[in-house]
C-alpha positions in Angstrom: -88.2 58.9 -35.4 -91.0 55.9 -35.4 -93.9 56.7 -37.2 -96.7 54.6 -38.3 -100.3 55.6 -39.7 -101.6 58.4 -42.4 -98.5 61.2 -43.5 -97.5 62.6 -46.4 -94.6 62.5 -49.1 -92.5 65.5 -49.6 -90.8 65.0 -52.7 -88.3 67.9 -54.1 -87.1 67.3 -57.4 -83.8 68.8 -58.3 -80.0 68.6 -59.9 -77.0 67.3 -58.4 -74.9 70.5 -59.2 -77.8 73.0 -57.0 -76.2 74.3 -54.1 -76.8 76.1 -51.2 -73.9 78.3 -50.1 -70.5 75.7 -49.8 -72.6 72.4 -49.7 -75.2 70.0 -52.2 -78.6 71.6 -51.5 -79.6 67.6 -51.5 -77.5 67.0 -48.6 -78.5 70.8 -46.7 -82.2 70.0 -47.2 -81.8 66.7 -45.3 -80.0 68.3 -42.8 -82.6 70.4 -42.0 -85.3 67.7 -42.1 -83.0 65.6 -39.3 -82.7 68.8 -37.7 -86.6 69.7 -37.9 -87.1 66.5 -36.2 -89.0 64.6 -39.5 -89.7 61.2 -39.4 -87.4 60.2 -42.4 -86.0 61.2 -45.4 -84.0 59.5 -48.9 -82.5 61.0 -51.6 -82.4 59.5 -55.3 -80.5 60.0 -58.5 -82.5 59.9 -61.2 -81.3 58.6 -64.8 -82.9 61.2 -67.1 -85.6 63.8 -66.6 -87.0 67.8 -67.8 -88.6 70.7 -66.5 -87.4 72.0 -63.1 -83.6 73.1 -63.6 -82.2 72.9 -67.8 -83.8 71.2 -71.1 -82.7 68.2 -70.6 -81.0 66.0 -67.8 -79.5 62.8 -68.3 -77.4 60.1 -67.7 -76.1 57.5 -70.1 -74.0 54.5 -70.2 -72.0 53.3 -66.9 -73.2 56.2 -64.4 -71.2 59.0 -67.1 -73.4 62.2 -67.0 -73.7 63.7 -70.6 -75.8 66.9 -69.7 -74.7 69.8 -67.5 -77.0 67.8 -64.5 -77.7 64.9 -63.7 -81.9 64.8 -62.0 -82.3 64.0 -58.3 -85.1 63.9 -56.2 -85.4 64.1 -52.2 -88.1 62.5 -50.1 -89.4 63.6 -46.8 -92.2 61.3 -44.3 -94.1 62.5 -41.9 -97.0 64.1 -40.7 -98.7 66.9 -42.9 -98.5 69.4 -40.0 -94.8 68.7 -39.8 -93.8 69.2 -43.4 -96.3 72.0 -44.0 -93.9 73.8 -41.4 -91.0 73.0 -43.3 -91.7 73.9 -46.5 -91.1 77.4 -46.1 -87.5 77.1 -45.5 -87.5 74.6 -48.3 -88.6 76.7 -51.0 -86.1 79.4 -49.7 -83.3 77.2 -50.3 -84.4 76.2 -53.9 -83.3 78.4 -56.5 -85.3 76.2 -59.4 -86.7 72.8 -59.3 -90.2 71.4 -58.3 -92.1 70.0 -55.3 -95.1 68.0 -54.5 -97.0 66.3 -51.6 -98.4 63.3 -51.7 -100.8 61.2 -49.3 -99.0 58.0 -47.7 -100.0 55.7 -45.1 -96.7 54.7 -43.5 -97.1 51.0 -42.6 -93.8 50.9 -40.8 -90.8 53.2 -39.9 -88.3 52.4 -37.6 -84.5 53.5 -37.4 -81.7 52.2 -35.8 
């Protein structure tokens, strides 16, 4: 979906072992977002990180996990309205892990 203008930054911070029933939660929360109609979303792997699923995730060397998890985050754009409605069924699917919103002023968006 084109959007352009002042939105927000959903970002969900999590591991890549959390599920939701059969499937990575990272790949059912976008799922949802496409299916919620939101304006775009991205998810990252992180390289090391704490505090919102064990002691300590990381990654070292050539992509070889050495902790039980390995950090990821997820990113959502658009519109507060839009992700404020969202967030609820987020935060139902999350059994640990953190989230935040953040101002943005989307300067360009545009999918095939």
């Amino acid at each position: 979906m084109a959007m352009d203008g002042k939105g927000k930054i959903l970002r969900i911070f999590l591991n890549e072992n959390s599920r939701y029933e059969d499937r990575p939660l990272y790949e059912t929360l976008v799922q949802k977002a496409f299916q919620h109609g939101l304006a775009g979303s991205m998810v990252f792997r992180g390289i090391q990180g704490f505090g919102f699923c064990c002691k300590s995730c990381r990654t070292h060397g050539l992509g070889m996990t050495i902790s039980k998890c390995q950090p990821m985050a997820v990113e959502f754009i658009d519109r507060e309205e839009k992700l404020r409605e969202i967030i609820p069924v987020f935060k139902e699917m999350l059994p640990t892990g953190a989230m935040i919103m953040q101002d943005a002023e989307i300067i360009f968006n545009r999918g095939e």
